[in-house]
LUMKOL-926894 format. One line per 4 residues: number of its first residue (from 1); for each residue x, y negated, z negated of C-alpha. Coordinates in pm, whole numbers, plus 50000, padded with zeros to 5 digits. Each point is the difference from the previous one (the first is absolute). Layout:
// LUMKOL-926894
NUM	X,Y,Z  ...
END
This chain:
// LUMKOL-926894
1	56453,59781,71264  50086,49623,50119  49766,49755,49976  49940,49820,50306
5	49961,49628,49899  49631,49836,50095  50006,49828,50353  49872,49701,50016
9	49678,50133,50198  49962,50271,49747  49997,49721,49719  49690,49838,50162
13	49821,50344,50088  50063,50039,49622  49874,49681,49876  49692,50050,50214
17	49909,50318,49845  50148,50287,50204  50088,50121,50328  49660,49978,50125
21	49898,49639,49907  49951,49743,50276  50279,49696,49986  49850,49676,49926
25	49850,49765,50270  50217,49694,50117  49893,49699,50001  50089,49714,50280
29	50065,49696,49884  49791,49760,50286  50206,49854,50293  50141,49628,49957
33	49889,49928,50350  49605,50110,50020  49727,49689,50058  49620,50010,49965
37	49765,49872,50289  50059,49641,50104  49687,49713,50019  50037,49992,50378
41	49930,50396,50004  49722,49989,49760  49822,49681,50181  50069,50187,50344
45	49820,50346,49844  49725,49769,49843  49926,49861,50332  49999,50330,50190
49	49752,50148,49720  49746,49645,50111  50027,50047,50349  49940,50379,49986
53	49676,49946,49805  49877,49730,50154  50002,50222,50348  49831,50276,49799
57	49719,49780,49874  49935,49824,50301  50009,50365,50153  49771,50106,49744
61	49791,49714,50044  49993,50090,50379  49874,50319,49948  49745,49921,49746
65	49844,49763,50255  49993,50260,50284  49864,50275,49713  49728,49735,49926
69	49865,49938,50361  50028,50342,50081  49805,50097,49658  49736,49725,50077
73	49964,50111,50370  49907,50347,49890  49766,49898,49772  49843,49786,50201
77	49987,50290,50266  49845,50241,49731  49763,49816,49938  49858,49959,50361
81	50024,50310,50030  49768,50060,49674  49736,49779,50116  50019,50150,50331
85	49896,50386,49835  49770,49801,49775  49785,49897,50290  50023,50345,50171
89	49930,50195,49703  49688,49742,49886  49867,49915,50348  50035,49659,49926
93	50235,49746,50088  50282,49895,49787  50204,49643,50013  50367,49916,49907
97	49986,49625,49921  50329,49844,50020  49963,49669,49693  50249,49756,50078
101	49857,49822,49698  50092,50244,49770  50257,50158,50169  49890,50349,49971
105	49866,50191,50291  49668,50236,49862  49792,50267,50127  49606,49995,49866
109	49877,50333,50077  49614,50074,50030  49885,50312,49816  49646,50046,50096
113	49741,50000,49693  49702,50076,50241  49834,49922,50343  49621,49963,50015
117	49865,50022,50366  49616,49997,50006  49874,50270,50279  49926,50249,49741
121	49748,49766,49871  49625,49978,49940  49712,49829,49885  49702,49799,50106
125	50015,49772,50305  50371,50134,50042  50129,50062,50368  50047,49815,50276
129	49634,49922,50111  49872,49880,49645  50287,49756,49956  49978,49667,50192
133	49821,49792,50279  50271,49843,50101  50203,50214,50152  50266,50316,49906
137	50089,49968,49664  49919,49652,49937  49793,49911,49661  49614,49848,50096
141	49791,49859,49793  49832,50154,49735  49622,49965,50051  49673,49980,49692
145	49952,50325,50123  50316,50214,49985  50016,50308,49773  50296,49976,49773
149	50223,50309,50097  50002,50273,49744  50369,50033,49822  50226,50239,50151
153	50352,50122,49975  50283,50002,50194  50256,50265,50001  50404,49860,50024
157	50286,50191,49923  50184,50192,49727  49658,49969,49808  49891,49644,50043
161	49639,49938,50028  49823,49667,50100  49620,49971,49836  49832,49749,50275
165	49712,49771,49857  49791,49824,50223  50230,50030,50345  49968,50204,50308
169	50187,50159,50255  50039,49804,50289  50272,50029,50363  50319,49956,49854
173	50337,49941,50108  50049,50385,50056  49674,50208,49968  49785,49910,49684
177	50063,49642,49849  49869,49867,49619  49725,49736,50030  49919,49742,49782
181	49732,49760,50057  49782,49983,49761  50069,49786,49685  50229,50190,49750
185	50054,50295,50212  50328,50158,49907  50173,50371,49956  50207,50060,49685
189	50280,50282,49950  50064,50075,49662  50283,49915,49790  50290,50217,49948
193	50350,49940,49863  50132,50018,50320  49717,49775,50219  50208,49730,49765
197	50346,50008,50071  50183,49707,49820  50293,50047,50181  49888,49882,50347
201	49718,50065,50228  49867,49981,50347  49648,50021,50084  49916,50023,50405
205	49675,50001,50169  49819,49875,50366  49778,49754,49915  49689,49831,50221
209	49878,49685,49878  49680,49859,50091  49888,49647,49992  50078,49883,49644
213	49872,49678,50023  49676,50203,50041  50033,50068,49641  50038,49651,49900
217	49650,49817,49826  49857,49662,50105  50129,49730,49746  49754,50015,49710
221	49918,50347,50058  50014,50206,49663  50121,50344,50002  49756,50229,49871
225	50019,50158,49685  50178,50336,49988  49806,50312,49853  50132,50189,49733
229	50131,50284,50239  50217,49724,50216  50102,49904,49669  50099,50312,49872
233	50220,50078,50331  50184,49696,49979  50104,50095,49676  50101,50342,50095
237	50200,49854,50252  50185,49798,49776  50127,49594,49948  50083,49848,50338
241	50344,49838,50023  49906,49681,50031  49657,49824,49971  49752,50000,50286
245	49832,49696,50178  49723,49995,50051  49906,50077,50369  49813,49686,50089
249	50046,49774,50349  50182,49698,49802  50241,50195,49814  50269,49810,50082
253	49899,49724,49806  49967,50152,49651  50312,50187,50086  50227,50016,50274
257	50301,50192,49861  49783,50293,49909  49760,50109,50314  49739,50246,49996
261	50132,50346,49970  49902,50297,50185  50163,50348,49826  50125,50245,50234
265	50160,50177,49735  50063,50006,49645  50145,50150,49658  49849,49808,49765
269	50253,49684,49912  50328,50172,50137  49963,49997,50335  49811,49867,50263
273	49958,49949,50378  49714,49754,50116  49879,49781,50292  49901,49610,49912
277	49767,49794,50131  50249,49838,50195  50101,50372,50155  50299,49971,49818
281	50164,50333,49867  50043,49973,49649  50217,50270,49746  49996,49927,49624
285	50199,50219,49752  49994,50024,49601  50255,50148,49734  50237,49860,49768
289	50316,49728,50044  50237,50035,49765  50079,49644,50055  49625,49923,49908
293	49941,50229,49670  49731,50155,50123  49780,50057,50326  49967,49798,50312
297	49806,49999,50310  50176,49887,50332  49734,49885,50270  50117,49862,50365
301	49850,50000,50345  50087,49983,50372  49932,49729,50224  49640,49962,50092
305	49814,50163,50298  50294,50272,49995  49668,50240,50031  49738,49948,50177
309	49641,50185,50038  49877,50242,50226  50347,50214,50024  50201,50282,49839
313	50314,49879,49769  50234,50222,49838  50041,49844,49668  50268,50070,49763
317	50088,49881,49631  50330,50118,49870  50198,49921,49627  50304,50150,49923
321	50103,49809,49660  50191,49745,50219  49755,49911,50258  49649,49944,50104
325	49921,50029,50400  49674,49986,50170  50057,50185,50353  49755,49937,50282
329	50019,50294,50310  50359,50085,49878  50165,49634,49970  50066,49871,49682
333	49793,49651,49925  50130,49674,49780  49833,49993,49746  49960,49691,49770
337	49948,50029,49647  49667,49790,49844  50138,49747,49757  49917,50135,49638
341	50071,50342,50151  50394,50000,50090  50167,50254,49802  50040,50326,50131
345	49976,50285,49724  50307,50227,49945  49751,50291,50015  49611,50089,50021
349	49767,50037,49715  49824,50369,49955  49679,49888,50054  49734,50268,49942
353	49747,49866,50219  49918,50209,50362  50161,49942,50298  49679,49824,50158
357	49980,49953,50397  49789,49622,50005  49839,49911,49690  49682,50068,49802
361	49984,49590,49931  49793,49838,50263  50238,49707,49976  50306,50184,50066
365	49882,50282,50218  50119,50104,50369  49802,49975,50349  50139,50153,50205
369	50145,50426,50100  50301,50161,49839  50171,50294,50104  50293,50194,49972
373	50110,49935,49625  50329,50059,49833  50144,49960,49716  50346,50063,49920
377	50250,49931,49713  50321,49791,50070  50303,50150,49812  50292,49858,49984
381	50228,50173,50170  50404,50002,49941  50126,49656,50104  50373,49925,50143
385	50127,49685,49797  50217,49819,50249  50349,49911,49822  50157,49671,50028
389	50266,50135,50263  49766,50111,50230  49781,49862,50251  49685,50170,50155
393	49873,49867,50378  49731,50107,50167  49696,49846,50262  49712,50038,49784
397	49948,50032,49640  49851,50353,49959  50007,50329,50174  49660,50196,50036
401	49941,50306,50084  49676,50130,50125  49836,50330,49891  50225,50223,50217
405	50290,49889,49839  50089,49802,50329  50036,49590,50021  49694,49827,49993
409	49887,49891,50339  49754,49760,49900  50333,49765,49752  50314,50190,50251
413	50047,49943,50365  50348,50121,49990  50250,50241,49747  50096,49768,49717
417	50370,49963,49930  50131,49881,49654  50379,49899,49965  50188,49985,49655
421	50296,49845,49962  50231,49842,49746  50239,49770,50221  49968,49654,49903
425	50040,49895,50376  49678,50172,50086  49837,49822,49717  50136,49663,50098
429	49859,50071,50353  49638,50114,49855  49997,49689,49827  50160,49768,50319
433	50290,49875,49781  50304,49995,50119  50232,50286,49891  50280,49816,49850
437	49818,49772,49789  50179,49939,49657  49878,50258,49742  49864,49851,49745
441	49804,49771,50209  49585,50054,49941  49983,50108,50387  50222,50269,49914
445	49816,50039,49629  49695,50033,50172  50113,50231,50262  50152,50246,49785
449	49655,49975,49809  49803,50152,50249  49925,50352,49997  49665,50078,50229
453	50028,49782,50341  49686,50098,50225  49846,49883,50356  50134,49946,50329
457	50239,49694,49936  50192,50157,49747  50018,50357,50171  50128,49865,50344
461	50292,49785,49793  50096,50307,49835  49983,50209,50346  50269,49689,50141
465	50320,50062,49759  49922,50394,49917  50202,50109,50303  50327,49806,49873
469	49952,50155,49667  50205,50283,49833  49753,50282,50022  49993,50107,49648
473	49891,49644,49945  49655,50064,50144  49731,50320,49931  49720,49988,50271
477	49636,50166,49940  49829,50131,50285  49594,50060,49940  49899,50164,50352
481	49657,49977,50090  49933,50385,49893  50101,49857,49661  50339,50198,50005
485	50303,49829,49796  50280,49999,50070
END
């Protein structure tokens, strides 16, 4: 047998260990002529990469502005929409206040704490014949001879009860009114937890003053000395807000920055509504101030003669932690503070004192009818913070709704539109700059600062340049008079 001498592929199968190994892997040795990426290629590529992402951001930054007016025009459109059930559901109106202080548009909601009508009532000398010579409703004299009226109570709702001492039914405003016209005549509702709120609160009642300078004494004249039931009842009813004058003819020379006071209604020191001397309307509010460490008590007034006597009001206080308002038939009143009394609490006190309809003081007490009575806590509602970017327009600065739900009639003449937009041209015509002012400039600075624009000036600016803007640009609010949204 011949040996067949090894091939030279055999050799390597060999060496690799047998027929069925795998030959080893070549390697390349790198081509001579291969080059890397020049500096004109990589500055190119760099400058593609900054162009592309500069388009995205600005992109991005385009659609974060149109996601932030359209976010801020819903919630603004919610809300309306909340206060508008609110009303409906409570009977009671409801108001969207658009702040262009604070940049923030709010809805205070009313949730009723009880109403206190006085039909149901009863007692001595109550009813229409035993109440006055002077005509329907209106407070006479009280003679030598009148017979104090026996207490009686008052039924209101969701449990309320008003104990009357020493007042009488007389014509009111619709049916039965409360009269007080004898010295220190008042009604008191007890205290509960939530006859306090701290939050906010509106109190609402018809009012008929009589002559209050009737009340006032001769210079010289002495009060008289108050019996130790008058003196328990004013301390029952609590500390008064601020001190009383006394009611004497020349009051205003001992002290004319704090008139004669007549109650019409009263919880203790944390809130108050009152009449002066002067038949000026006058709110006063206690609780803490952070600013302050500890409690203060803000006092202020209307003009005077905004009442007069011998005619119904509809008188209003209202504090909502931000704001004190004195409303007279359904307008809101200017109210100036009293110097010494300036600073508005962030919230009310829980005082424990009744809710007391006039005042068991003969030098604070009302003369005069009251009917009708509400009282109703303020809370605060969700409010729509107004971001930089966008700006809010409308003709007046609140929306109210009436107790159907629709606009009110009585604030409303027509629907009320609200536009939203975030161009800065629209802004620049708001403000009456010119458009292409430099940016940077404090026109500009203070354009692009404004957030709430409200009344008729700035509305029919805005109304000028919307039809040559891009429509996503601008979100428009429509408030019909049924108080639909849309």
């Amino acid at each position: 047998m011949s040996v067949r001498p090894a091939t030279a592929r055999g050799a390597r199968r060999a060496a690799t260990g047998g027929a069925g190994a795998s030959p080893a892997p070549r390697r390349r040795a790198p081509r001579a002529g291969r080059a890397g990426f020049t500096l004109i290629e990589l500055l190119v590529v760099v400058a593609l990469i900054g162009l592309l992402m500069g388009l995205g951001v600005s992109a991005l930054q385009r659609l974060g502005a149109k996601d932030e007016l359209e976010a801020t025009s819903g919630a603004v459109r919610a809300l309306l929409r909340r206060a508008r059930n609110a009303s409906q559901e409570e009977r009671h109106g409801a108001v969207v206040e658009l702040d262009a202080e604070r940049s923030v548009v709010r809805a205070r909601l009313k949730t009723t704490i009880t109403r206190l009508s006085f039909d149901a009532g009863g007692g001595a000398g109550g009813g229409a014949d035993g109440a006055t010579d002077a005509g329907a409703g209106a407070p006479g004299g009280a003679g030598a001879g009148d017979a104090v009226a026996a207490p009686f109570a008052v039924q209101g709702t969701l449990g309320f009860e008003a104990e009357v001492d020493g007042g009488e039914l007389a014509d009111g405003r619709l049916g039965d009114g409360l009269l007080f016209r004898r010295p220190g005549a008042w009604a008191a509702v007890e205290d509960r937890p939530a006859l306090s709120p701290t939050e906010g609160v509106w109190i609402e009642l018809w009012v008929y003053l009589g002559r209050l300078e009737d009340r006032l004494r001769a210079r010289g004249e002495r009060a008289p000395e108050r019996t130790e039931g008058e003196l328990a009842r004013a301390e029952r009813a609590g500390a008064s807000p601020r001190p009383h004058t006394p009611r004497t003819s020349d009051w205003r020379t001992g002290a004319p920055d704090m008139p004669p006071v007549f109650w019409v209604a009263r919880k203790g020191k944390a809130f108050a509504l009152g009449v002066t001397a002067d038949y000026e309307v006058e709110v006063a509010f206690t609780g803490p101030s952070p600013e302050h460490g500890g409690d203060v008590t803000y006092l202020a007034r209307t003009a005077p003669d905004t009442l007069r006597n011998d005619r119904w009001y509809r008188l209003a206080l209202s504090f909502d932690g931000e704001r004190a308002r004195a409303v007279v038939d359904g307008i809101p009143r200017a109210l100036a503070p009293v110097p010494g009394f300036e600073v508005l609490p962030a919230r009310l006190t829980r005082d424990r004192a009744p809710l007391a309809l006039s005042d068991p003081d003969p030098e604070a007490d009302l003369f005069g009818v009251v009917d009708e009575l509400l009282v109703a806590a303020l809370v605060g509602a969700q409010s729509v913070p107004i971001p930089p970017s966008v700006l809010v327009v409308a003709s007046a600065p609140e929306v109210a709704f009436d107790l159907l739900g629709q606009l009110d009639p009585a604030r409303h003449d027509e629907p009320v539109v609200l536009y939203l937009t975030d161009d800065m041209t629209a802004r620049a015509a708001v403000e009456g700059v010119a458009a292409e002012a430099p940016a940077g400039t404090q026109t500009r600075a203070d354009a692009a600062a404004r957030r709430v624009a409200v009344g008729r000036t700035p509305l029919e600016r805005l109304v000028r340049v919307v039809p040559g803007l891009p429509a996503q640009r601008v979100q428009v609010l429509v408030v019909e008079r049924t108080g639909l949204v849309r």
